[in-house]
C-alpha positions in Angstrom: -31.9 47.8 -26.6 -29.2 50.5 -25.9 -27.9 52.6 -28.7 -24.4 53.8 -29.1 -24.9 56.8 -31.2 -24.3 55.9 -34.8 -27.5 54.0 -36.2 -26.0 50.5 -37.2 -29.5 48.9 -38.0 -32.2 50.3 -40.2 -34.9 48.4 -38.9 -35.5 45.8 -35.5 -37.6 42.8 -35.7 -38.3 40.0 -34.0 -38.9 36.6 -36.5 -38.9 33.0 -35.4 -37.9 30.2 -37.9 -39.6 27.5 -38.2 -38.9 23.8 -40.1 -41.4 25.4 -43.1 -39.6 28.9 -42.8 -38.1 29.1 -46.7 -34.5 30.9 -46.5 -33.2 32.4 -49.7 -30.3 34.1 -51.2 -30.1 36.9 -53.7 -26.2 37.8 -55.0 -26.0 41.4 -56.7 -22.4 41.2 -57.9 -22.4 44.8 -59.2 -23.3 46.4 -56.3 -21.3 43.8 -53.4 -23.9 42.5 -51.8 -26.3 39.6 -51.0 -29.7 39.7 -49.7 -30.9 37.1 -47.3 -34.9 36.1 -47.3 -36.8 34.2 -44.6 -40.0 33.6 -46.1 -43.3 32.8 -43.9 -45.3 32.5 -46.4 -46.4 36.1 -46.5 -47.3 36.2 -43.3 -44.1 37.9 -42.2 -41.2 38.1 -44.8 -37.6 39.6 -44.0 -34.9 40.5 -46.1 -31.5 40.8 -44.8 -29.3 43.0 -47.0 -25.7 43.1 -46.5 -22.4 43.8 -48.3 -19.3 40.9 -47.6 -17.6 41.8 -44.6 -21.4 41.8 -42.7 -22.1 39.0 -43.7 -19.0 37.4 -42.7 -19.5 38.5 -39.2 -23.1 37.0 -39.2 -22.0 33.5 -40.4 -19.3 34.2 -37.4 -21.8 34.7 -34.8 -24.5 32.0 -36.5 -21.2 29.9 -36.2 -20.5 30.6 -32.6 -24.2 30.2 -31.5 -24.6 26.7 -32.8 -21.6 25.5 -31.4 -23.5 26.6 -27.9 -26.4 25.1 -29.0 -24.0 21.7 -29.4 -22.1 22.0 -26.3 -25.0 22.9 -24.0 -27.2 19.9 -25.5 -24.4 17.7 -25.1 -24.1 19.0 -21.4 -27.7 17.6 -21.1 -27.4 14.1 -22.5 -28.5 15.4 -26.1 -32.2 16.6 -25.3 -33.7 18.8 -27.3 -34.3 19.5 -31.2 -32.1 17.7 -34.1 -29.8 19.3 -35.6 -30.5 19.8 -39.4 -27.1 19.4 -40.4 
């Protein structure tokens, strides 16, 4: 990872989801923000806390990533996992 001066994460971590991963949400409208849970079962939990406009630009880039998911299994006759939409 390369840093550009200004800290713009307070923590890295690496998490893969799985079909049994639970995902929560959390609204606090008094203080403008939301946080997002991925549950494992208490075997690694992470909570995603973010005001509006971040997560905005994570449901853009979530967006953006599974339409290259879409397009690249399309490119290869649809192999790979279901979608779960």
């Amino acid at each position: 990872m390369s840093g550009t001066g200004a800290p713009g994460l307070g923590l890295a971590v690496s998490a893969h989801m799985r079909p049994t991963t639970v995902i929560r949400s959390q609204v606090y409208g008094a203080e403008r923000r939301a946080v997002l849970s991925l549950e494992g079962g208490g075997y690694l939990d992470v909570a995603l806390f973010g005001r509006r406009p971040e997560l905005v630009r994570l449901r853009d880039v979530l967006d953006a990533v599974i339409a290259e998911l879409d397009e690249q299994r399309a490119a290869h006759g649809g192999a790979g996992e279901e979608s779960a939409a």
